[in-house]
matplotlib code that plots the C-alpha trace (Angstrom):
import matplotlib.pyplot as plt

x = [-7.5, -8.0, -10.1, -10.7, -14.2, -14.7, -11.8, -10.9, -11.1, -7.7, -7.4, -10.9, -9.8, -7.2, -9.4, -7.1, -3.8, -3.3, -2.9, -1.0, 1.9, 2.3, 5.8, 6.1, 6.6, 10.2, 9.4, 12.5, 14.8, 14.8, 13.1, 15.6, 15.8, 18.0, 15.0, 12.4, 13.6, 14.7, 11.5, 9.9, 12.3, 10.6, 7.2, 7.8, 11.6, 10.4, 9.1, 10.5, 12.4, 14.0, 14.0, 17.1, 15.3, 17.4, 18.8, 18.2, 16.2, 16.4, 13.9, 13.7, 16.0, 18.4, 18.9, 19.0, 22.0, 23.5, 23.4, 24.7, 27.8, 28.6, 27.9, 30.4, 33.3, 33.1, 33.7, 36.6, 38.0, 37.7, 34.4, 33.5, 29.8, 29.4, 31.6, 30.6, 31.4, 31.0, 29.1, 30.7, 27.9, 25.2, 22.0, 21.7, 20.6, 24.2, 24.2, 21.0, 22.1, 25.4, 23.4, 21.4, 25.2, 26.3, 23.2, 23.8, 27.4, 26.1, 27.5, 25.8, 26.8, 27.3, 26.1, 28.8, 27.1, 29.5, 28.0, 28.4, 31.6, 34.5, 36.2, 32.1, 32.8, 36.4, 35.1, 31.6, 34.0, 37.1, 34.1, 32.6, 35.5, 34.8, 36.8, 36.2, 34.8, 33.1, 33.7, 32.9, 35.5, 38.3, 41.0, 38.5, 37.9, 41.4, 41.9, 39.2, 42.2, 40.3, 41.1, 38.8, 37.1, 36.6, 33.2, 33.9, 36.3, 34.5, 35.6, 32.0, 30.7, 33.5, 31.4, 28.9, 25.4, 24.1, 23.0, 26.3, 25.8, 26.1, 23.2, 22.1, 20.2, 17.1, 19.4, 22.3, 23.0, 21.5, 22.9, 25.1, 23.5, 25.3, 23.6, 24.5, 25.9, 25.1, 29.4, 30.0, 31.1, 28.6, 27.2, 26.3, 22.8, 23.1, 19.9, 19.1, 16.9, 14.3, 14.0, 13.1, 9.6, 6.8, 6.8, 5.3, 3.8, 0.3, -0.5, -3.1, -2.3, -0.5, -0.4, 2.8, 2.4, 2.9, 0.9, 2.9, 6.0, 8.7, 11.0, 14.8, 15.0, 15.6, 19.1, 20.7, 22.5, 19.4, 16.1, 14.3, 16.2, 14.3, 11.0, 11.8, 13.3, 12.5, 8.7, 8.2, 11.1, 9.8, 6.0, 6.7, 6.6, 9.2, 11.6, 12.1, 15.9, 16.0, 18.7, 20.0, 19.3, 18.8, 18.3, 14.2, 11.3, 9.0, 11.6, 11.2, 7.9, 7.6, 10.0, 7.8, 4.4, 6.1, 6.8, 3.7, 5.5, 1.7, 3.6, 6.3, 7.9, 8.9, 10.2, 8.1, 9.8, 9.7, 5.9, 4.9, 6.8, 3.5, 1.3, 2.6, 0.5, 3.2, 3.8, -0.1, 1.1, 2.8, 0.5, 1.5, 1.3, -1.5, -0.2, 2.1, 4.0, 5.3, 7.3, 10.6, 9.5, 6.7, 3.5, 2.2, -1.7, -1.7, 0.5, -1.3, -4.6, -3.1, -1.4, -4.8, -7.1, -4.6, -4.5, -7.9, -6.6, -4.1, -4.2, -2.0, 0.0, 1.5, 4.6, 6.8, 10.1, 13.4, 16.2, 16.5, 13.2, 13.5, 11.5, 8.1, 7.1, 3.4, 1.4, -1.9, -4.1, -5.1, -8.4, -11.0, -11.4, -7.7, -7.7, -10.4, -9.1, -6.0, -3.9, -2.0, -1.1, 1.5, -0.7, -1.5, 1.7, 2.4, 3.4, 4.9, 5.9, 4.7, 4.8, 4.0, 3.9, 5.9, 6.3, 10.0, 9.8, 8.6, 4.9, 1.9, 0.6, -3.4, -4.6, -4.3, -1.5, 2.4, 4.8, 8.2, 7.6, 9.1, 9.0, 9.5, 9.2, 11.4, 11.8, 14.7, 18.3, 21.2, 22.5, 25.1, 28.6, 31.3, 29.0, 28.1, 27.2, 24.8, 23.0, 22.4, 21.0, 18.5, 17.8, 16.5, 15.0, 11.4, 9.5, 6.1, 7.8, 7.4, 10.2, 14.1, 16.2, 13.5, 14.4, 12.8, 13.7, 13.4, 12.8, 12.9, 10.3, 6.8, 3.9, 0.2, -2.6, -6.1, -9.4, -9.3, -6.2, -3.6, -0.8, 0.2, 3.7, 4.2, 7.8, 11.2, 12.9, 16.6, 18.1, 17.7, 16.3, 14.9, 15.5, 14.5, 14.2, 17.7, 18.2, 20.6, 22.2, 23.1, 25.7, 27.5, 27.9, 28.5, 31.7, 32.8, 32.3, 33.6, 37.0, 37.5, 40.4, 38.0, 35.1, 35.1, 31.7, 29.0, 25.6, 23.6, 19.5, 16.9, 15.0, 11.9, 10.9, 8.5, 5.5, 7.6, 10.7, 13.2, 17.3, 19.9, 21.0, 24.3, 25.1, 28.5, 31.0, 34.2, 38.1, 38.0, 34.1, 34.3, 31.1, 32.4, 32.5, 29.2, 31.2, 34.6, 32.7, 30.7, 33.3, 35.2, 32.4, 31.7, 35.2, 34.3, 30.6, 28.1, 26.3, 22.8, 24.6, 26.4, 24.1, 22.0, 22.5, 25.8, 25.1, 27.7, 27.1, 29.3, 28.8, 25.7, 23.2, 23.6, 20.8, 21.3, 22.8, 25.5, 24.1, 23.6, 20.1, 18.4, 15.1, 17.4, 19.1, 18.0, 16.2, 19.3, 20.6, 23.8, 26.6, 27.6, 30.4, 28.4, 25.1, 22.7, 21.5, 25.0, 26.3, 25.0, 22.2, 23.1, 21.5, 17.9, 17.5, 14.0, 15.3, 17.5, 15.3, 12.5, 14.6, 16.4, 12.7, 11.9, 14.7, 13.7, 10.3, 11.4, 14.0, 12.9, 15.3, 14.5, 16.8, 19.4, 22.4, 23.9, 26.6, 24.2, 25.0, 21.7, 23.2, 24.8, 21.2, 20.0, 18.7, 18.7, 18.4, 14.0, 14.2, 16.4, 13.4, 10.8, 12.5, 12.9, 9.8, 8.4, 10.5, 9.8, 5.9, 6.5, 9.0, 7.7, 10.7, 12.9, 15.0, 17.2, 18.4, 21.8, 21.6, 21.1, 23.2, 25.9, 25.6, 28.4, 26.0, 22.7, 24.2, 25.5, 22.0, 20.6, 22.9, 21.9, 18.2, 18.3, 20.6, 17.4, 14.8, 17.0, 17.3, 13.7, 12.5, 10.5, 9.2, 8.0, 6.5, 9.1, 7.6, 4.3, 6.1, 7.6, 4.7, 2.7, 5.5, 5.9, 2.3]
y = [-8.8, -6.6, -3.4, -1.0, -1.8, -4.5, -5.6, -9.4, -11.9, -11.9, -8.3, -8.5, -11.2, -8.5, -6.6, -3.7, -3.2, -0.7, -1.8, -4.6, -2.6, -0.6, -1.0, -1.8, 0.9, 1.5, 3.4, 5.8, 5.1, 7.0, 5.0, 2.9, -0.4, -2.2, -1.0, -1.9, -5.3, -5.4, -5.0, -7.0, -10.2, -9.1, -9.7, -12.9, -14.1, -17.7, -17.1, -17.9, -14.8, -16.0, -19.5, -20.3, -22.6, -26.0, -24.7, -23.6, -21.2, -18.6, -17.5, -14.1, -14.4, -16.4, -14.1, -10.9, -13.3, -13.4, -10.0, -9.4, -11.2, -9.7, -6.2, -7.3, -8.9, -5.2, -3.7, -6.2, -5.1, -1.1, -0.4, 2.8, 4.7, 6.3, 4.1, 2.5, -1.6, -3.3, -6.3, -8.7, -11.5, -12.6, -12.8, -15.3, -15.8, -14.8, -12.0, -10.6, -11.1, -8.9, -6.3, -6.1, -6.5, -3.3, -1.1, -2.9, -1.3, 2.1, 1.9, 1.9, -1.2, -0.7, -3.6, -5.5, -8.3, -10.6, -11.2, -7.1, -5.9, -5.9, -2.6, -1.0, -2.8, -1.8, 2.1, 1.9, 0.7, 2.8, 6.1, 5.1, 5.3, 1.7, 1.1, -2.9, -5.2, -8.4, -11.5, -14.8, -14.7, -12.6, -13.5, -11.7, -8.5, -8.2, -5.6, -3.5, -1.2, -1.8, -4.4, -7.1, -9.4, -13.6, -14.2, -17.7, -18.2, -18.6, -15.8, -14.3, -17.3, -16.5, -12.9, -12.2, -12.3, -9.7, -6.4, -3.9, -0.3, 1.8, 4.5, 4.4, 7.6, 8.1, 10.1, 7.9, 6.4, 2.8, 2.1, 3.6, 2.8, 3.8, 4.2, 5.4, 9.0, 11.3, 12.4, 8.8, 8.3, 6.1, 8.1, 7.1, 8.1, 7.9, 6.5, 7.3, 5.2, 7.7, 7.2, 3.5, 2.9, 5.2, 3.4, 0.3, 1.8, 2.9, 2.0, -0.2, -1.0, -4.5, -6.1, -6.9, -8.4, -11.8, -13.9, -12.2, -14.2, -11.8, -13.1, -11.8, -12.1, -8.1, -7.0, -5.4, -2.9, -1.0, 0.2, -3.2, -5.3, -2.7, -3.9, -7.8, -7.7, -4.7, -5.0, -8.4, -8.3, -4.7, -6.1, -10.2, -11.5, -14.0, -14.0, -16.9, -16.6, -18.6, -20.7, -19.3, -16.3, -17.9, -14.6, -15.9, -13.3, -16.4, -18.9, -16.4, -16.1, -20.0, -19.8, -17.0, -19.4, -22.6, -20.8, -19.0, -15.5, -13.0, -9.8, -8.8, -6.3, -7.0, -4.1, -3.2, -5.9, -8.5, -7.7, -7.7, -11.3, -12.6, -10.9, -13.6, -16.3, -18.8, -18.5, -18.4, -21.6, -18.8, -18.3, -14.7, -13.7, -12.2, -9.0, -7.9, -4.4, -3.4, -0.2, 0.9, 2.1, 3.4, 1.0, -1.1, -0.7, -4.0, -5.7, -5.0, -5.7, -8.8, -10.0, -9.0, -11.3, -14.5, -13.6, -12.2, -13.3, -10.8, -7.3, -5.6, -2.2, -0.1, 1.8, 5.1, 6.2, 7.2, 5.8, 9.4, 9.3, 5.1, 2.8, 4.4, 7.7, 7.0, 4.1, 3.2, 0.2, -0.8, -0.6, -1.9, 1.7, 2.5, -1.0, 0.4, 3.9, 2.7, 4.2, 3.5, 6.4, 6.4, 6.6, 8.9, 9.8, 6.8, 6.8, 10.1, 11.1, 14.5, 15.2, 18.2, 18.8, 22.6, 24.6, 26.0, 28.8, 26.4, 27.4, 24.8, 23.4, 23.1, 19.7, 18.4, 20.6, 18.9, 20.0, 18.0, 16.0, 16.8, 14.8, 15.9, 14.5, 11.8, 9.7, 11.8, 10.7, 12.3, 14.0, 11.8, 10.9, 13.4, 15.3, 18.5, 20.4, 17.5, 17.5, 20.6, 20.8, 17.7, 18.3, 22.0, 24.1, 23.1, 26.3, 25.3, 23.8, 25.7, 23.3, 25.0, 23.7, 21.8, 20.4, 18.7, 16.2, 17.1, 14.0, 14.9, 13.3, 15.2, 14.5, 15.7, 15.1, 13.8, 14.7, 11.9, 13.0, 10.5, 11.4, 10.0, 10.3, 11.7, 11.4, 13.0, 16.7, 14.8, 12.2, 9.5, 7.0, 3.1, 0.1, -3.1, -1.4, -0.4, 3.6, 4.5, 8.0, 7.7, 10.1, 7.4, 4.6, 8.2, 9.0, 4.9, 4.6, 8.1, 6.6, 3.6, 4.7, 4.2, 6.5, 9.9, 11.0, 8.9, 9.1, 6.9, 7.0, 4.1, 2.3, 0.8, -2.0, -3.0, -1.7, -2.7, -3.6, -0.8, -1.0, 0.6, 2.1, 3.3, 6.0, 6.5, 8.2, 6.4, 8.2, 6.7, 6.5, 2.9, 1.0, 0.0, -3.3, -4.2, -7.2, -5.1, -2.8, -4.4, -6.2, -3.0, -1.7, -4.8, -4.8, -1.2, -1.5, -3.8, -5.8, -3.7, -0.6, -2.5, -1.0, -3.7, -1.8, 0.2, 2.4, 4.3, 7.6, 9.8, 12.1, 12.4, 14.9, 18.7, 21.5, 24.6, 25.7, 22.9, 20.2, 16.8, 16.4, 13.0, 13.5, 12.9, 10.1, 7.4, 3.7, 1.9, -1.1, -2.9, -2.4, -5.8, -6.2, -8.1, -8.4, -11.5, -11.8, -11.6, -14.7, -18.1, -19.8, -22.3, -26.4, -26.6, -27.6, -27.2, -27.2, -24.6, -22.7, -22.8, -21.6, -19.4, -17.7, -17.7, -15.4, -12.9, -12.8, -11.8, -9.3, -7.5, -8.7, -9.9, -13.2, -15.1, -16.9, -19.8, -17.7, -15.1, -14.0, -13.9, -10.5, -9.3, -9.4, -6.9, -10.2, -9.2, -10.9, -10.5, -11.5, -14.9, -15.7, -15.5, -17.1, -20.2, -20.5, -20.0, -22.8, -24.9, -24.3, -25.3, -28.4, -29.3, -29.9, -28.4, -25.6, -23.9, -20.4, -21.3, -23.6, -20.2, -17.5, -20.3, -20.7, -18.7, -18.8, -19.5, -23.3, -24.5, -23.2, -25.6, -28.5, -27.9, -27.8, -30.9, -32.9, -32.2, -33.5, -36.8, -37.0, -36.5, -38.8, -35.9, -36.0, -32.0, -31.8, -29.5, -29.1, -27.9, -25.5, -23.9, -23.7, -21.8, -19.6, -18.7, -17.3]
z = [19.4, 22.6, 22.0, 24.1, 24.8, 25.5, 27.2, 25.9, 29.1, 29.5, 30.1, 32.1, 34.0, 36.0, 38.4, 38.9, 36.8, 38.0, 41.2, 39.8, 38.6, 41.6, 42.9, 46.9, 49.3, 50.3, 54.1, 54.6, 51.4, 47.9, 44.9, 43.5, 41.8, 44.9, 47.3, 45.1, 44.8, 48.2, 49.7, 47.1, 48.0, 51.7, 50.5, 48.5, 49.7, 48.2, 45.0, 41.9, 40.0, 37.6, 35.2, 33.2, 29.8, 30.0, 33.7, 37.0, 38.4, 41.7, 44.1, 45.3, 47.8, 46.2, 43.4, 46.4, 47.6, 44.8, 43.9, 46.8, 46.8, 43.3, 44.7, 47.6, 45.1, 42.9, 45.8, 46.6, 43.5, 43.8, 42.4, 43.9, 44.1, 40.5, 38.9, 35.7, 35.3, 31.6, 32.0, 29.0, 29.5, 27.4, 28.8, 31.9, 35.4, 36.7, 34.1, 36.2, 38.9, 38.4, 36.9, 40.2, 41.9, 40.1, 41.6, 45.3, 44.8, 43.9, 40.4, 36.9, 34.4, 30.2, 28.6, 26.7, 24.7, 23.5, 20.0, 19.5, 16.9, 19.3, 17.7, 19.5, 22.5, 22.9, 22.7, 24.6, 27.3, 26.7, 26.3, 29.5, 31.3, 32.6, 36.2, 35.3, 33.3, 34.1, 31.6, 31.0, 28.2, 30.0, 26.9, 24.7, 27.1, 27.6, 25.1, 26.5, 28.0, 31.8, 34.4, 33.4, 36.5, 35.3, 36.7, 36.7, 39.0, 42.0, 44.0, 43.9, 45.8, 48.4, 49.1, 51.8, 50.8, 53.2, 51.4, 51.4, 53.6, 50.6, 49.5, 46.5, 45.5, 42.8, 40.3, 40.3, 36.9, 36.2, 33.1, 30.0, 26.4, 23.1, 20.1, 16.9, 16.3, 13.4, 13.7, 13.1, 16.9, 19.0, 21.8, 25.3, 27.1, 31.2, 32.2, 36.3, 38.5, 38.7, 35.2, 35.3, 37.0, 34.9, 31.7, 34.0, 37.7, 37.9, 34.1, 33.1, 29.0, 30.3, 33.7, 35.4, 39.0, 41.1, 38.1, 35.3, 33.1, 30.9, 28.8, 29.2, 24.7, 23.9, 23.5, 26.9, 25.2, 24.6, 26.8, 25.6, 28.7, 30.8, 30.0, 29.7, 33.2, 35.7, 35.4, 36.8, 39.2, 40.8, 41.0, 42.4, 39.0, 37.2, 34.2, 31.8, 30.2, 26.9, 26.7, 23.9, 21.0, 18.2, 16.1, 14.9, 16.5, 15.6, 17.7, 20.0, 20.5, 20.7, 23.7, 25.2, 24.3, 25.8, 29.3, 29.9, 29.2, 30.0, 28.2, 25.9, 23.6, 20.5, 17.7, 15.4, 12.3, 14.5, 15.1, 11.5, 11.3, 13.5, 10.3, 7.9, 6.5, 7.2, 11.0, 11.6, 14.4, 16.5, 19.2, 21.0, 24.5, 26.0, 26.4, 23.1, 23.4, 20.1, 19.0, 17.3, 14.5, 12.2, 12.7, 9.5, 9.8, 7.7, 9.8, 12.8, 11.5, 10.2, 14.1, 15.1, 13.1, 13.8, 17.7, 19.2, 22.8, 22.6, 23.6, 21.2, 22.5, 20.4, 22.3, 21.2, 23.0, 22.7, 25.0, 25.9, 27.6, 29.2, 27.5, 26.8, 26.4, 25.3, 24.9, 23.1, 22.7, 19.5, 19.0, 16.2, 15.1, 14.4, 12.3, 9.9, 10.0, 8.7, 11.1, 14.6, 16.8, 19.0, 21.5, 24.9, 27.7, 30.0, 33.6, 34.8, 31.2, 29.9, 26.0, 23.9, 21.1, 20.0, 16.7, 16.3, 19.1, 21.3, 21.5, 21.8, 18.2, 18.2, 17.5, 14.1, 13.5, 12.8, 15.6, 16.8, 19.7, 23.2, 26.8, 30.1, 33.9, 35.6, 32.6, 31.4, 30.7, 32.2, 28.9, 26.5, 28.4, 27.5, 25.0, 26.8, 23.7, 22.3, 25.4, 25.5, 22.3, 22.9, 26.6, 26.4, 29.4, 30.2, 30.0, 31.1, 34.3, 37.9, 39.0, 39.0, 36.5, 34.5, 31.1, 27.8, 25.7, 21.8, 20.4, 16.4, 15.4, 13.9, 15.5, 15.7, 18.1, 17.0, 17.8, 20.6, 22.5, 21.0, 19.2, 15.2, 14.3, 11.0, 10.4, 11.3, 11.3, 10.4, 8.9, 11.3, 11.6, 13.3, 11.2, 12.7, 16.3, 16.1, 15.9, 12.7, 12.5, 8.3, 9.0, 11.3, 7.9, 5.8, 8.1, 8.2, 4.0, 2.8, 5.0, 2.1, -0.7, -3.6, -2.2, -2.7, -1.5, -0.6, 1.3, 2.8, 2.9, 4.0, 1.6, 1.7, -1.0, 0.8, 3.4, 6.5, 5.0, 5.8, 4.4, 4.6, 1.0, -0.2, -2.9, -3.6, -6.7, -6.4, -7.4, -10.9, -11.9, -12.0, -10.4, -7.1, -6.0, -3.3, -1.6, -1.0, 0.3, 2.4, 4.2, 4.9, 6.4, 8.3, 9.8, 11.3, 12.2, 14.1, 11.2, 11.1, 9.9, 6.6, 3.7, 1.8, -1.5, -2.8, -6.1, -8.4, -9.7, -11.9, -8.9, -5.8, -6.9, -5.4, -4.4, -6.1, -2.2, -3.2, -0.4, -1.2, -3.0, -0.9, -2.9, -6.4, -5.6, -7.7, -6.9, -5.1, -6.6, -6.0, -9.2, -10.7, -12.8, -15.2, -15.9, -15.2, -18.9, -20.2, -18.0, -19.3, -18.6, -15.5, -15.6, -14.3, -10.3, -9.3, -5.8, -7.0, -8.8, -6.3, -3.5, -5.6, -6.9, -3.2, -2.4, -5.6, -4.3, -0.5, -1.7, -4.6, -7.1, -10.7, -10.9, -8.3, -9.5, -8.0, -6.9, -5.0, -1.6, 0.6, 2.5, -0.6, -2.4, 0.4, 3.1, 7.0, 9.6, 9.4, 6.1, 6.6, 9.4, 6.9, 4.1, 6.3, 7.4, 4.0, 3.0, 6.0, 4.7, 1.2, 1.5, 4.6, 6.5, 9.3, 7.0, 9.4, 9.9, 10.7, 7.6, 5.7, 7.7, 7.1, 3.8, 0.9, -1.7, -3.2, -4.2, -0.8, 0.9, -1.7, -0.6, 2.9, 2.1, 0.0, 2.8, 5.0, 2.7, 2.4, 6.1, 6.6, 4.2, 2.5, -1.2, -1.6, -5.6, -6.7, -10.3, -8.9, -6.3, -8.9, -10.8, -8.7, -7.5, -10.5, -11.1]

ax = plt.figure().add_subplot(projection="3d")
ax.plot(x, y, z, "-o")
ax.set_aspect("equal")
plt.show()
């Protein structure tokens, strides 16, 4: 692992990193992302920008050209300066080069993923006040409620590829992000181009330049895209698309070891996937970012000891603030203290930490966590009020106007400058590097005809497992049923916000002020309508049985039927990766994640996991499997 002192060879081997992040001067125009890249394709019009995996790839000036004629062909179609334009493309060279389009044309562009619940899509876009959408699929945009453009029928190669006259300014809007609301509504954060740049120029905890590979893998509809793509595109470097998400971190990080990729963020579960004894063949990049979400000490002491060439980050910011707000190095001594901190302020970011009049906490002492400087958001679309309340007036500033981000979370500062997070003032909270407002699922659950009040709280089984967990008193006082539920819930909200676990309670427990009691509700655990001992016993299947003690192991459950539902049992997505690759360990054969996120039950998984050991002529000793699984 990277430490501080001394810096591992592939850190060394950089003579300034600083100096390799800086962005290239733009003589006589404001700092944006078209003039950064501009002048960039100047410097190196014929090296490579972006690599398609399985495809093409465009040099710096072919992708300018591009973006160019999309910038053109939005304008062709009424896209005027301020305007926002959906982008309803998964990740690609072309869906780059129409973000970069958008900017050229003065606009911002909301990321519409295609894989995202449509019912979200249709109101980040409807919200937004989208003027158009770009498709690849314009039958499914077409309920958007917007005119939606087909980016595949040619008429883009039909524009100029010469740079449009428009002026784009430093506070214009890059990009709209929606994340998830505490009133139930998703809310959207307007992210400027002045915002972009600090969490990368200047800074010295990763290197970004000429030499440096990213991989485009994070989702764009949140701050992650920023740091896959804008880094290496600013600075001369080059992206690698993959050709496809195939929802595995580990798959993921083979991609990124296959192609070179020098640096890369992953969230904070994906990271602790790297710390399992199983996927010790994963060999990580030599710069790893990591953030999201609390940091396992264990984890990362784990990563470390299977990677020493790897210089291991960890990184703290909301989307409020773009990307990073502070950043620190692991080093040896925060492994054997037992504890990460989020590190020092990065870039042009300012943090403090303030008590509840906004005064200065000493060091050691638990305050909430606010950011200032260019790395600010706009405010939330539409939501005057809640922007207020998080973006305050920056008293400390001399500058007119000055504001602060109040992040929520509780942090304090230690006797060596960096800053530990200690937990939040609210409810909210990050679950697999996705930010979760409970109250969101709460105002989506309580609307089912069964449920009469209901709250939702995050569980953790496990050091670095985090789920989602549902308490709920229905009209009747009948246990409610997990799967109904769940499917309701899944026809309203994107899949990381269904609950793993739904209890039934005679009634939530209250304070003596009548509010919910969190503290009192019990251990969560799905309601069955009958229990396992009173069903009978089902015919042995060591392959069965194995894969069936597997799955008890991973989620915390004491038996799984035949009949068992991997989600239903509390699985996500982090869970299915490691289940397969335990399995792929212990059978020795390819077991697939689509074989499992395909699979009803605990029975047809078997059927597909035996079909592969007949296929690949394997022989795995079942009986002795079991037997020391079992131990």
């Amino acid at each position: 692992m990277s430490v501080e002192t001394p810096a591992p060879p592939a850190v060394a081997a950089a003579a300034n990193p600083a100096a390799a992040n800086a962005l290239p001067a733009t003589p006589g125009r404001e700092g944006t992302i078209p003039a950064w890249f501009e002048e960039q394709v100047r410097r190196s019009p014929d090296a490579v920008a972006l690599t398609q995996v399985g495809g093409g790839l465009l040099t710096y000036a072919e992708l300018d050209a591009r973006a160019n004629r999309f910038a053109h062909w939005l304008r062709a179609a009424g896209v005027r300066p301020g305007d926002t334009v959906g982008l309803h493309l998964s990740r690609s060279t072309e869906c780059v080069a129409a973000m970069l389009g958008v900017l050229k044309a003065a606009a911002a562009y909301l990321p519409l993923e295609p894989h995202v619940h449509h019912a979200r899509l249709v109101h980040c876009v409807q919200d937004a006040g989208a003027a158009v959408v770009v498709s690849a699929d314009p039958a499914t945009a077409a309920n958007f409620g917007v005119r939606v453009l087909d980016v595949a029928d040619g008429s883009v190669d039909r524009q100029p590829a010469t740079a449009p006259d428009l002026v784009v300014r430093a506070d214009d809007t890059v990009y709209v992000t929606y994340t998830s609301g505490s009133t139930g509504t998703p809310k959207g954060t307007l992210v400027p181009h002045r915002a972009v740049p600090g969490f990368f120029a200047g800074t010295d905890y990763a290197m970004w330049g000429p030499d440096s590979i990213s991989l485009l893998h994070c989702a764009l509809a949140w701050d992650g895209h920023l740091i896959d793509l804008y880094p290496a595109l600013l600075t001369g470097g080059r992206v690698v698309v993959p050709a496809h998400d195939t929802g595995d971190p580990l798959a993921t990080v083979r991609c990124a070891a296959e192609h070179g990729v020098t640096v890369m963020f992953l969230t904070t579960a994906a990271f602790n996937l790297l710390a399992h004894g199983d996927t010790g063949d994963v060999t990580a990049p030599r710069h790893l970012l990591f953030g999201g979400e609390a940091v396992s000490p264990q984890h990362t002491r784990q990563v470390a000891r299977r990677h020493p060439g790897t210089r291991l980050v960890n990184c703290y910011g909301p989307s409020e603030t773009t990307v990073f707000s502070t950043v620190r190095p692991v080093r040896e001594a925060d492994l054997a203290d037992g504890r990460i901190p989020i590190g020092t302020p990065v870039g042009d970011r300012t943090v403090r930490v303030l008590d509840e009049n906004l005064r200065p906490c000493p060091s050691g002492v638990t305050g909430e966590l606010y950011v200032s400087g260019p790395a600010l958001a706009h405010g939330y679309h539409h939501r005057p009020g809640l922007t207020a309340r998080a973006f305050v007036p920056d008293p400390f500033s001399p500058l007119p106007g000055a504001r602060m981000y109040r992040t929520g979370d509780l942090v304090r500062q230690l006797p060596d400058g960096a800053y530990e997070f200690i937990g939040r003032r609210d409810n909210q909270a990050k679950i697999r590097g996705r930010r979760v407002e409970p109250g969101e699922i709460e105002v989506t659950l309580a609307a089912h005809p069964d449920v009469t009040a209901c709250a939702v709280t995050v569980w953790e089984p496990a050091a670095g497992d985090k789920r989602l967990a549902a308490h709920l008193a229905t009209r009747d006082g009948t246990p409610a049923d997990p799967a109904a539920l769940r499917a309701f819930l899944a026809d309203r909200l994107p899949a990381y916000l269904v609950p793993a676990t739904f209890t039934t309670l005679p009634a939530l427990p209250l304070t003596a002020n009548g509010k919910l009691d969190r503290a009192a509700l019990p251990v969560p655990h799905d309601d069955a309508p009958t229990a396992a001992e009173d069903l009978p016993p089902e015919p042995a299947d060591p392959l069965r049985d194995l894969i069936g003690l597997t799955w008890a192991k991973l989620l915390g459950v004491e038996q799984v039927r035949g009949a068992d539902n991997f989600a239903a049992l509390g699985g996500h997505s982090l869970l299915a990766v490691r289940l397969v690759h335990v399995l792929r360990a212990a059978l020795g054969v390819n077991v697939t994640l689509a074989s499992l996120v395909g699979s009803r039950d605990l029975d047809h998984f078997t059927t597909a996991v035996r079909a592969t050991i007949a296929a690949e002529g394997a022989e795995p000793d079942l009986p002795g499997l079991l037997e020391r699984l079992s131990r």
